[in-house]
Each structure stands twice: as C-alpha cells, then as structure tokens.
C-alpha positions as CSV (number, residue, x, y, z in Angstrom):
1,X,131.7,80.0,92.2
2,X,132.7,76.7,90.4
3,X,136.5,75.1,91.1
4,X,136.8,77.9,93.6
5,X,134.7,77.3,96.1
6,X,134.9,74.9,99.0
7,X,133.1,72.3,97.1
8,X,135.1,68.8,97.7
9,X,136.8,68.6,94.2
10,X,135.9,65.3,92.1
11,X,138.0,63.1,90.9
12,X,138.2,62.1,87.1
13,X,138.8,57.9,87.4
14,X,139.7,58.3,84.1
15,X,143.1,60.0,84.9
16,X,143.4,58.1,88.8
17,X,145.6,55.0,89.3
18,X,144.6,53.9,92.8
19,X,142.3,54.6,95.0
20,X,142.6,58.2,96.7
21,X,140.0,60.3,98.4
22,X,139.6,64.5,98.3
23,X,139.0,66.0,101.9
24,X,140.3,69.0,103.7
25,X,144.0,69.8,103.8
26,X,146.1,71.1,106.9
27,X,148.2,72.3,104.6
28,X,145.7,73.9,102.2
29,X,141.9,74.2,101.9
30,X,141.7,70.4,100.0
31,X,143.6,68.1,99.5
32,X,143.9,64.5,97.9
33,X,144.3,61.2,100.1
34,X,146.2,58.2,99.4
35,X,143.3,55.7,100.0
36,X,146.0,52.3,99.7
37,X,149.5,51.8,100.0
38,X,151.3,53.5,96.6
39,X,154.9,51.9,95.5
40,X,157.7,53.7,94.9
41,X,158.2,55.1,90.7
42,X,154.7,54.7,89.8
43,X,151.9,56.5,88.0
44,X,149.6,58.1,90.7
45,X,147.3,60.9,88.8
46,X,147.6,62.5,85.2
47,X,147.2,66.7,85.3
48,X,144.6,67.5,83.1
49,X,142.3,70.2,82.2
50,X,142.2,72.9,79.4
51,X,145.8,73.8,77.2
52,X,146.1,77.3,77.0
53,X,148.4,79.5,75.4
54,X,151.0,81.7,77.1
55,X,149.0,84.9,76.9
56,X,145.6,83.5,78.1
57,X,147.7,82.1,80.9
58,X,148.8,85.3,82.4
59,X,145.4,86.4,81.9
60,X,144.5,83.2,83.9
61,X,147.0,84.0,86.3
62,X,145.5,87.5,87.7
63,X,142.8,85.6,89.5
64,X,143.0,85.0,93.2
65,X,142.9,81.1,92.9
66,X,144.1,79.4,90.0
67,X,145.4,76.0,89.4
68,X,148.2,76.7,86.3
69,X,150.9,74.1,85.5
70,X,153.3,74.6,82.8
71,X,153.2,72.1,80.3
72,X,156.2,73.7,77.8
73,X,157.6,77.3,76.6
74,X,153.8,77.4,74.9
75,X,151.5,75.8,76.9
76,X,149.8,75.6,79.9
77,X,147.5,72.7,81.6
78,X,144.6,75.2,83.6
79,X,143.2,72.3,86.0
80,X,140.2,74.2,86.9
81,X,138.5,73.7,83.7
82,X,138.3,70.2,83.1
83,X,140.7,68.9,85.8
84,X,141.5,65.2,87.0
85,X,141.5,66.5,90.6
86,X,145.5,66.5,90.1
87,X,145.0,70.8,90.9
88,X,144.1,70.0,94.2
89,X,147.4,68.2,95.5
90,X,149.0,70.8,97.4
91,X,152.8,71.8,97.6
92,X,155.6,70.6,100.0
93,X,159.1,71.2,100.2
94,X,159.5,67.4,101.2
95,X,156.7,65.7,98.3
96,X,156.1,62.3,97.7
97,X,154.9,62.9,94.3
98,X,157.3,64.0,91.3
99,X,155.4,65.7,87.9
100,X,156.7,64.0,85.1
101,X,156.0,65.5,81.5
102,X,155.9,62.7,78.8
103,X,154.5,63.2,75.7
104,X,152.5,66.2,76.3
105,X,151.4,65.0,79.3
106,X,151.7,66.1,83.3
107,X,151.9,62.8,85.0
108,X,152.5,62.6,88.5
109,X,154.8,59.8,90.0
110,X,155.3,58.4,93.7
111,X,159.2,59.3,94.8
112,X,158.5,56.4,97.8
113,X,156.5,54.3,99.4
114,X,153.1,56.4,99.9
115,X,151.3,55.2,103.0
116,X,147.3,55.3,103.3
117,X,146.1,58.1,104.7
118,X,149.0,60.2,103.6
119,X,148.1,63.5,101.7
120,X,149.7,63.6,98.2
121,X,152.3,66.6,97.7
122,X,154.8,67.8,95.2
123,X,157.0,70.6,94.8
124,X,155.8,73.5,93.0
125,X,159.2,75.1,92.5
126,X,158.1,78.6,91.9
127,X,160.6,80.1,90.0
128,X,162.8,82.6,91.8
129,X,162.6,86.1,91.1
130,X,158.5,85.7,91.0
131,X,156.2,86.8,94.3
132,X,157.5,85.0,97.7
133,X,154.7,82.6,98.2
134,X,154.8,81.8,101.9
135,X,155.2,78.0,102.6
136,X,152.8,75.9,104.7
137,X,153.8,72.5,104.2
138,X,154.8,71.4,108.1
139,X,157.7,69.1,106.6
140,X,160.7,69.5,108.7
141,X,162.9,70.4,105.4
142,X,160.2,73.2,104.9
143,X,162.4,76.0,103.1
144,X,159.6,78.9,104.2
145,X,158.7,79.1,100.9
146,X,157.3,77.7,97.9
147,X,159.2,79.3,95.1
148,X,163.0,77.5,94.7
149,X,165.3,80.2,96.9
C-alpha cells in the first residue's frame, strides 16, 4: 500500500524549515500542521521526490492517488517516491503557502502570517480544460473547484 495508504506521512527534516506536524485533514485525508507561528515570504517546505519525465508522468497520472507537481515543460517532481511530506499539503482556493520554483527546485513560501495550528494550503491551479476536480477547501473564496475556472 506504501504513500497511499492512511499511514501518517513523515516528514523529511531535511527539506522542513519549522516545526510542523502531519495529522488528519478536514479538507483531505492528511494534512500538514503549522506547529509555530510562520512569518510572512518565508521558506516553509521544499517538494521533493523522484524527477520524472513527461511520459512516465502521465503514466503516473492514471493512478487513483498520486502526488505530481510540475517542475518545467520536461519534468515532473512525483512526491510519493521520496517525498519531503510537501505532497501531503492539500489545496485551497484561499492558501497561505505559494510554490515557488528556483533553480530546479519546488519550494514552498508563506503568503502571511501562518498561525500554529493552522493547516498549510496552496493553490493547485488545475489547468482549465482538464477533469473538474470538485473543491473542498471550506475557505469562504472557495471557487467550487480546484482547477483555475
């Protein structure tokens, strides 16, 4: 079963720059935790796992869970092989986290003040045209779903 079971996922403290916890989501099965206060514009978790060419990807892609970010036109980051725990932050049309790729790599920043006990979110930004994916993210700017519309 591996990444795709309900295990807790692990974080890697190699890739975490404060303290933050994994534990069930009410937006999504897990989720990770701010564990202390986070400032505005700074470095919160690094995406990593396995690079993976386009094709593998959308071979990647067919399975019922996956955790897939797009690194370039080439490449893609698969977080379930090798992950940071960055996979498990789940999407929200109002996110406190931005992805920022520098340098070849997915590195995700606070957009404010992150308060502990807050769950750590970012926009996925689906592209449009792909599947609707149905949004559960509770924010009050919740757009219904996760791809841009």
């Amino acid at each position: 079963m591996g990444r795709f079971d309900l295990t807790p996922p692990r974080l890697d403290p190699r890739h975490v720059c404060f303290r933050l916890r994994a534990a069930p989501s009410p937006i999504h099965r897990y989720g990770i935790f701010a564990e202390e206060s986070i400032p505005r514009g700074r470095k919160v978790i690094e995406y990593t796992g396995e690079r993976i060419s386009r094709a593998e990807t959308r071979k990647r892609y067919a399975r019922p869970m996956h955790y897939l970010f797009t690194l370039d036109a080439y490449w893609t980051i698969d977080g379930a092989v090798g992950g940071s725990g960055a996979e498990f932050i789940n999407h929200s049309c109002d996110p406190n986290l931005r992805a920022w790729i520098h340098k070849g790599h997915i590195l995700y920043m606070s957009r404010r003040v992150i308060r502990p006990g807050e769950e750590l979110t970012v926009d996925y930004k689906f592209k449009r045209g792909s599947l609707l994916d149905i949004c559960s993210c509770g924010s009050p700017k919740c757009r219904g779903a996760i791809n841009v519309l």
